[in-house]
C-alpha positions, 0 to 999 in steps of 0.5 A: 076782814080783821086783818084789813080793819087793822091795815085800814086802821093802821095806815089810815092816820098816817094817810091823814098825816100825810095829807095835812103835812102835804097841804101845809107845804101848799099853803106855804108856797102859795100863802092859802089860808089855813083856818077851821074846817067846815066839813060836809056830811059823811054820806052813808056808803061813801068810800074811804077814798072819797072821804080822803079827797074831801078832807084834802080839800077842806084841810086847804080852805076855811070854808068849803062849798057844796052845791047844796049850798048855792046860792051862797054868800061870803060874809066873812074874810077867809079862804074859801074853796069849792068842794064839787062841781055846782050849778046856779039856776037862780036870779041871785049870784052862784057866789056873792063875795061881801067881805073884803080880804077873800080868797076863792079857790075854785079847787079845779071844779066849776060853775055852771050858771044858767043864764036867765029865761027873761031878762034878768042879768045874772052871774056867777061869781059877784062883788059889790064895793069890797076890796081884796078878793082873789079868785082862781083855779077852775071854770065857770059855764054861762049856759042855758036858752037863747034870751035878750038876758046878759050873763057874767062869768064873774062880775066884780064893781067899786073895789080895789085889789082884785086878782083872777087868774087860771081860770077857764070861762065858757059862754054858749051862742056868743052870748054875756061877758067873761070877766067884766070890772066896774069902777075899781082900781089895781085890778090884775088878770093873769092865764084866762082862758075864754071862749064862745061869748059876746064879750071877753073882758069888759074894764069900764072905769078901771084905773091901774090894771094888768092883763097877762096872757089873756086868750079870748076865742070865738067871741064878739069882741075880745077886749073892751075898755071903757074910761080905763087908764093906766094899765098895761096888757101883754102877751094877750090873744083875740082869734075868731071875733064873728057875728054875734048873736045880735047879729052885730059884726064881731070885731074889734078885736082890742077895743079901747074907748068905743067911740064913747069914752075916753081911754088913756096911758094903755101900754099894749106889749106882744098881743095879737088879733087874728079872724077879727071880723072888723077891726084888729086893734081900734082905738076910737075916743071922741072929739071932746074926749080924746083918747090919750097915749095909748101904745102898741108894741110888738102887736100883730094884726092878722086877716081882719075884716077891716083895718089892722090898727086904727087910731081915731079921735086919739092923741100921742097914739104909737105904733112900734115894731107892729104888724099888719097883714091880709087885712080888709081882704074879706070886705075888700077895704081897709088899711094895715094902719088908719090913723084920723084926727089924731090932735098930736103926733101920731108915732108909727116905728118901725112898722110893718104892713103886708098884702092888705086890701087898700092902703098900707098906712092911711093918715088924715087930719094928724100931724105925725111921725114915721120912722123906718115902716116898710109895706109890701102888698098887692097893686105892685109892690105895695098895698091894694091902692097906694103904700102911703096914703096921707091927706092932712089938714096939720096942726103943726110941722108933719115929720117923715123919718127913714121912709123906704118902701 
């Protein structure tokens, strides 16, 4: 027994050692901020091997934190890590962020926030007029029964500089929203993962944003932006937008205005809607308040229930090198590409739409441009009902480039 004491007792600091040189290293790549250690109680009987883990957690975070803690508040700038696995079943946010400058490592566990049994919205992680927060590494679960009350994994509102990224958001029963911001700017979304909710993300008064390498699955609608602009989205996916718990039609896949706001200067570069239920890619303004400039480039449309790309009440919408296919098979309707009263210039280069149910590329009340866009789809060699479907009451000349099909 001596023997082992003096082993443990020899090796042990150097283990300690180790572990501060190795976290140092860490905080060196990624700039976490080293700072005092907020140490949880030694339980009577803990290994030495949890008593480790735990130090190597604490030696990267100003403060750690623990389930006994929830609900907790931030009030101070800090870096801030979870220590374990957590549950919130309360009105009051798992984690409230009130300090600008934080950063919150979710250290590979997660929160599970239980939704509300009324009506009560209610959310894992919030923010309410602060600036610089970063959230990252780990997961959030919106459980619990199934109640008109909505649930956000993280819900961030009046801030600017907001950075999430590898993180996993998990709903249940298409149920609450993933990620959703309110009223900020310079706000960043990189490697999220996010399943089995009504809404992925929600960007409602967000001005100069970046979405990279987003994944949304099983859901209502993938992305929604309301009164957004100046932002960029690449390299993001929307697969199995179904009914939702509403009962609602799942879909858009990408929703840009609803039909309510007015979105503009969005650049969409290499997404993709797949199984949407409605429509893949819809950007829908309003007549007094047209959608503006929003582009689509190398973006694919994949077995939607209704159109692939549709533009409505829209200007300066362009299309380049995207693809349409199988759409509106399901409902036995909709086009690879619908543009409506877009005011000026709709651009549709370089297109493809293949083997969709009505028309390849449907245009009313716009005028527009066409460059070099081919269709092949059923009814001949072409889509269900014509290739080219344009009925356009113009506001100007109409151009027509390069047509072949």
């Amino acid at each position: 027994m001596q023997s082992i004491l003096k082993k443990i007792s020899f090796f042990l600091p150097m283990y300690v050692f180790a572990l501060l040189c190795g976290c140092w290293f860490q905080n060196s790549m990624y700039a976490a901020c080293p700072g005092p250690i907020v140490p949880k109680t030694v339980t009577p009987g803990e290994t030495i091997t949890n008593i480790l883990d735990r130090v190597q957690t604490s030696l990267c975070a100003d403060v750690v934190i623990y389930q006994e803690d929830i609900p907790y508040t931030i009030t101070k700038p800090g870096a801030y890590k979870l220590g374990e696995f957590i549950t919130n079943n309360s009105d009051t946010p798992a984690i409230t962020i009130a300090s600008n400058d934080v950063l919150l490592d979710l250290g590979c566990h997660g929160i599970n926030q239980v939704k509300s049994a009324g009506v009560v919205t209610r959310s894992a992680i919030f923010a309410n007029g602060f600036n610089r927060i970063t959230i990252r590494n780990g997961g959030i679960l919106m459980s619990g029964p199934l109640t008109s009350a909505v649930t956000n994994g993280i819900n961030l509102q009046s801030g600017e500089g907001f950075l999430l990224y590898d993180l996993f958001i998990s709903g249940q029963n298409l149920d609450g929203q993933c990620v959703s911001i309110f009223n900020s700017i310079h706000v960043e979304l990189n490697n999220i993962f996010m399943q089995d909710v009504n809404t992925g993300i929600v960007f409602d008064v967000v001005e100069g944003f970046r979405l990279y390498s987003c994944y949304v699955t099983h859901t209502g609608t993938g992305y929604l932006f309301l009164a957004t602009q100046d932002g960029t989205c690449t390299y993001c996916v929307v697969t199995d937008a179904i009914v939702t718990l509403a009962g609602n039609p799942g879909g858009p896949g990408f929703n840009i205005g609803n039909g309510a706001t007015q979105p503009q200067g969005i650049y969409f570069d290499s997404c993709t809607a797949e199984s949407i239920n409605t429509t893949g890619f819809l950007v829908n303004g309003t007549i007094a308040s047209l959608a503006l400039d929003i582009v689509f480039r190398n973006c694919t449309a994949i077995s939607c229930g209704t159109d692939g790309f549709s533009a409505i009440n829209s200007q300066r919408t362009t299309f380049e090198y995207c693809q349409a296919q199988h759409c509106g098979l399901t409902l036995a309707t909709g086009n690879g590409f619908t543009v409506i009263n877009d005011g000026v210039a709709a651009n549709i280069i370089n297109c493809s739409s293949i083997r969709n149910a009505n028309h390849g590329y449907s245009v009313t009340g716009s005028t527009n441009v066409f460059s070099s866009y081919g269709s092949n789809n059923p009814g001949g060699n072409f889509n269900g009902v014509n290739p080219l479907f344009i009925a356009i009451t113009p506001v100007g000349a109409n151009y027509w480039l390069n047509l072949s099909v």
